[in-house]
N, C-alpha and C positions, 0 to 999 in steps of 0.2 A: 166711806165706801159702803153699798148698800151690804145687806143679809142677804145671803143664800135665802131664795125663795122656795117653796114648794112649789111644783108647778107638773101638768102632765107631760108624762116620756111624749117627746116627741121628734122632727126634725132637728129642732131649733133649738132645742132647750132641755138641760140633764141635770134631773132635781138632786143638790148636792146638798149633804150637811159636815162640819167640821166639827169631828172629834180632838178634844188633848185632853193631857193628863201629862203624871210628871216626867213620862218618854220621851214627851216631845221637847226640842228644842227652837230657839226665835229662827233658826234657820227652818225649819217645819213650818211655824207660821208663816211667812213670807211667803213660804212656795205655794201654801192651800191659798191665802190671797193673790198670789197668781192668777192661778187655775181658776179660779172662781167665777171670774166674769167669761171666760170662755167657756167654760162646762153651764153654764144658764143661760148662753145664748149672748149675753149682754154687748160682746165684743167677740164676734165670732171668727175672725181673721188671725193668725197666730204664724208668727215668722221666726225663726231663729238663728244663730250665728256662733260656730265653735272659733276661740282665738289663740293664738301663740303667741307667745315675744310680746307680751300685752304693757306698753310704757306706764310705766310708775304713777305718772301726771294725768294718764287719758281717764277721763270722767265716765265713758262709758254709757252715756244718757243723751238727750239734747240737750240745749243750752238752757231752754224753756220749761225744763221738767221742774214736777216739785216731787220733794223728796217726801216721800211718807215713811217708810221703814229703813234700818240701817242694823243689821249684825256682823259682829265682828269680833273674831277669833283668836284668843293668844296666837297661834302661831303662824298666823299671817294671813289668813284667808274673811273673805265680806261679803255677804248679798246687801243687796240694794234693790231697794223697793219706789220705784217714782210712775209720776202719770202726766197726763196732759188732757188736753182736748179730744177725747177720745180715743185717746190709747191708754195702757197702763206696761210697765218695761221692769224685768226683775233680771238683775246682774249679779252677776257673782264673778266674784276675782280672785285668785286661788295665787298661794304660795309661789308655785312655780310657772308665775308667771304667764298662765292661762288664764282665760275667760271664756263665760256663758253669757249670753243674750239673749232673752226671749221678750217677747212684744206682741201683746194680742191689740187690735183695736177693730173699728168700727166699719172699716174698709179694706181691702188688698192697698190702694196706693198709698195711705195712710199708715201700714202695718210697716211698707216696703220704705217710706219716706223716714219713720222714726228710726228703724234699725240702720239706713244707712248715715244719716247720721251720728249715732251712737258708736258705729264702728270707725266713722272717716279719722283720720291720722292715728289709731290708738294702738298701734303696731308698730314695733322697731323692723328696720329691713334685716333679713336674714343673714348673719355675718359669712364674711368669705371662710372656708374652712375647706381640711382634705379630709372630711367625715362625708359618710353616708351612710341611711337607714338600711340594715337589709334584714329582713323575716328569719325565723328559724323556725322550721315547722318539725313535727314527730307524731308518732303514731300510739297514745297511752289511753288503754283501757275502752278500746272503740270510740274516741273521740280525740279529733284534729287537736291538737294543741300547736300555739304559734307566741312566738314573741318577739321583740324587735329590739335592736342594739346599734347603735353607731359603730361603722368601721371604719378603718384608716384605708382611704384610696388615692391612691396617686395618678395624676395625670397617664394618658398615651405618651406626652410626647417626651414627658420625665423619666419614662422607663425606657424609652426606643430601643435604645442602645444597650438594653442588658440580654437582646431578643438575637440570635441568629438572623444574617440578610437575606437567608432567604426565607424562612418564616413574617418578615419587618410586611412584607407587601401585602399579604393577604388578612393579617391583623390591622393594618391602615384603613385596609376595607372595612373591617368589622366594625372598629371603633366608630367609623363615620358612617354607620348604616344608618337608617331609615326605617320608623315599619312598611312604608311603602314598597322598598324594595328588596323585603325579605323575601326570599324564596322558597327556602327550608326550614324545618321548624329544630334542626337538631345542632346541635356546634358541637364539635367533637374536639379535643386537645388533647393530645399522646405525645409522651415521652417519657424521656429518666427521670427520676427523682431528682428535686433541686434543682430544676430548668426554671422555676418562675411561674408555675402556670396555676395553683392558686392568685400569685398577684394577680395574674391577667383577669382570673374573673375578677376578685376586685376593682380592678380598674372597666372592665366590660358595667358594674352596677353603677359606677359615677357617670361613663360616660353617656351611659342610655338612661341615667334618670329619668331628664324629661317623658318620657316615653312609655318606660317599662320599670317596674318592680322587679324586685329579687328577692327570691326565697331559698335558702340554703335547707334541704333536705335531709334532715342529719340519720336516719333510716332509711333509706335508698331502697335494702332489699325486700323491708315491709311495706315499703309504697305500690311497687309489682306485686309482692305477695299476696297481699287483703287485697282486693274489689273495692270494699268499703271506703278505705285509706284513699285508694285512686278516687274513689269518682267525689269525695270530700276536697281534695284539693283541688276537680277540673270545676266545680261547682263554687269553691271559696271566690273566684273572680269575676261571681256576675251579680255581685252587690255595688256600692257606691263607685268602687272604679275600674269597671264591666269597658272602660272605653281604653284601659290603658294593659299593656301587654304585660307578661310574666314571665321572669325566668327561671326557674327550675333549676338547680345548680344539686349536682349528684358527682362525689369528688370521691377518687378512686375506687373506679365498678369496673374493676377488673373481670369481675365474675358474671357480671349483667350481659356486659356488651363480646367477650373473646368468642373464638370461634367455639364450638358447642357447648352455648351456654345453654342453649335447647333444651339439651340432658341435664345440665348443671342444675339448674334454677327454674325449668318451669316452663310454666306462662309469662313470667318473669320478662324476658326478652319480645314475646310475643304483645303485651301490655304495652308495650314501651314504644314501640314501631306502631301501635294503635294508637295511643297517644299523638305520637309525632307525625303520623301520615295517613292515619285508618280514621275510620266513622268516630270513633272518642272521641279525637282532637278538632273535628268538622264544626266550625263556629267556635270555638275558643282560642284566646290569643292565648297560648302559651308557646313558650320556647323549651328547651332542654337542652343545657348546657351538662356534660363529661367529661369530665378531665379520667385519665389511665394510664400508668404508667405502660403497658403492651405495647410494642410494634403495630404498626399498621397490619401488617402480614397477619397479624394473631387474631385479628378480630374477627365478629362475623361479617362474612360478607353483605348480608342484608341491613347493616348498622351505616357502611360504605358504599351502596350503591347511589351512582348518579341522581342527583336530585333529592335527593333525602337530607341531606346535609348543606345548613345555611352554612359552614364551615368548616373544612376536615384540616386544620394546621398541626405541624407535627413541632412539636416546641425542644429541643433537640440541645446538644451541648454550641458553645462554642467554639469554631474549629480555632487553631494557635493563633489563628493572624488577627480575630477577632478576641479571642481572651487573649494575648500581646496589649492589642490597643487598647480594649478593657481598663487593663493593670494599671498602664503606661498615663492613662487620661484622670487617675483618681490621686488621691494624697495617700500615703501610705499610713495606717493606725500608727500612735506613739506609745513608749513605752513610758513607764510613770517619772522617769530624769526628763523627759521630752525628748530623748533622742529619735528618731525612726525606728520602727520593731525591724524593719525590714527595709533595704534599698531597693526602687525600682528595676536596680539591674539585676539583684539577686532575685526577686519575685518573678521576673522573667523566664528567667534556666528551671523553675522548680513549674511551668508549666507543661503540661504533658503534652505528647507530640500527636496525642488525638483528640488535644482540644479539655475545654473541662466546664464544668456547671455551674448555673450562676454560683449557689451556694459553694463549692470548690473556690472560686474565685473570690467569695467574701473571707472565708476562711486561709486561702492565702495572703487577703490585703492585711487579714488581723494576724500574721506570723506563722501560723498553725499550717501544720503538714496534711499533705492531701495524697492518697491511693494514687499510684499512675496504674493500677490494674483493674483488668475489667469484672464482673462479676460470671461465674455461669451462668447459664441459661436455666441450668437445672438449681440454682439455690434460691430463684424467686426474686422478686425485687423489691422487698420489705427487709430483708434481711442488711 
């Protein structure tokens, strides 16, 4: 391969020199002879390729290439350095299973012909699983912080049955939205404790994968609170995936959304309606999804007014006929001889006559006693 040239700054050509010393490592050289014939103009075309689930056996080059450089790391990671006919291709294949691919050459269809090659079969298909990615973002020291984690999501049509009949129809719709035929930007889900309605979003991030992202907001009231905060997160979605929508998941805002949260909280409420229906949210795909344990009755009104809301479901107990059937349709937990903790007929009588919550109903199948009283109004619904 030739030397870095001096040559004058210009369009074409950027006169580079290479330093080392004993900082450097073989993986460092590899990358300055990368770089090299693109920074001089030599091969000014430059294409690259991020890889996942990258197979054990895929070569990562073409067939044709010669190998010039090769590092490689105790503990499992390699660049590769190869060229051809006017290209040159530096790979790297990393531990877990990732790859980089870069290819500068002499052409655009020459740049675009080596790298699809280099990439064709070198990827396992994505295994079937009930995982999905979903964001967590926070608000620390005047900068967005985010990270990502797999979560367990279960089907719509795995859950149906743990949902009230008359909540089942208007979540059927949700599930099989569209962004075409979103209407609202807010989803709203109110009820008691223990109804299911964290799953639901869960299962709302699998089912709109294709579509839309999920971000869990795990500061809610400093989102409204700072400016700052707000317009970092309406701004975070018009980088690489500016074409795909977002949801916003903001889970018991009791205090955001009730009725005078005005006085409560601020601008708070006021941000939030800006977001979902005012000049904020004008050109940005996002959604905002709230879960609250409040009545419908307790909110504000301007959170429930018509057309604001892609969906207002109230996710509620199940009344007896429905936790009956609940019970009746599961296998009862065993105790460690294997007997039954509990017979289906006795877990029957031990449900209350106004019905009871998913969680109630797990806690029944596992033996354990459940409250038939209701709470006051006045002791809050954390307590």
């Amino acid at each position: 391969m030739s030397q870095p040239k001096e040559a004058p700054l210009d369009a074409t050509s950027l006169p580079m020199r290479i330093w080392l010393d004993d900082t450097d490592d073989p993986l460092d050289v590899i990358d300055a002879l990368a770089i090299s014939p693109f920074a001089a103009g030599e091969l000014p075309w430059a294409m690259s390729a991020q890889l996942e689930r990258v197979r054990p056996d895929a070569p990562l080059m073409p067939a044709d290439a010669k190998l010039l450089r090769v590092s490689i790391e105790r503990k499992g990671s390699e660049s590769r350095l190869a060229c051809g006919d006017g290209w040159l291709l530096r790979s790297i294949r990393r531990w877990d299973k990732t790859a980089s691919i870069l290819v500068t050459a002499s052409a655009e269809d020459v740049a675009r012909r080596v790298l699809e090659e280099s990439i064709r079969d070198a990827t396992e298909p994505p295994p079937v699983t009930d995982h999905v990615t979903m964001g967590f973002v926070h608000w620390a020291g005047g900068v967005l912080q985010r990270s990502h984690r797999p979560i367990t999501a279960p089907t719509w049509e795995s859950i149906r049955g743990n949902y009230p009949r008359a909540a089942q129809r208007e979540l059927d719709r949700l599930f099989t939205l569209t962004p075409d035929e979103s209407m609202g930007r807010l989803l709203l889900l109110h009820g008691p404790p223990g109804t299911g309605k964290t799953t639901l979003l869960r299962t709302l991030a699998r089912e709109w994968h294709s579509w839309c992202r999920t971000d869990c907001v795990l500061d809610p009231e400093s989102l409204f609170g700072e400016p700052g905060y707000l317009m970092e997160v309406v701004l975070d979605g018009l980088g690489a995936e500016q074409d795909r929508w977002r949801l916003l998941v903001l889970e018991d805002c009791d205090e955001l959304i009730r009725a005078g949260a005005k006085q409560a909280t601020g601008q708070g409420l006021s941000r939030l309606l800006n977001l979902t229906d005012g000049l904020l949210g004008q050109g940005g795909r996002i959604l905002v999804a709230i879960t609250t344990n409040e009545p419908v009755s307790r909110l504000h009104p301007a959170v429930t007014r018509p057309g604001r809301c892609l969906a207002e479901v109230e996710v509620g107990r199940l009344s007896y006929e429905e936790a009956v059937s609940w019970l009746t349709s599961r296998p009862a937990e065993h105790s460690p001889n294997g007997a039954p903790a509990v017979s289906p007929a006795e877990l029957v009588t031990r449900v209350p006559p106004q019905g009871a919550t998913l969680a109630e109903l797990y806690a029944l199948l596992a033996g354990r006693p459940i409250g038939r009283g209701t709470e006051s109004e006045e002791t809050g619904l954390y307590l």
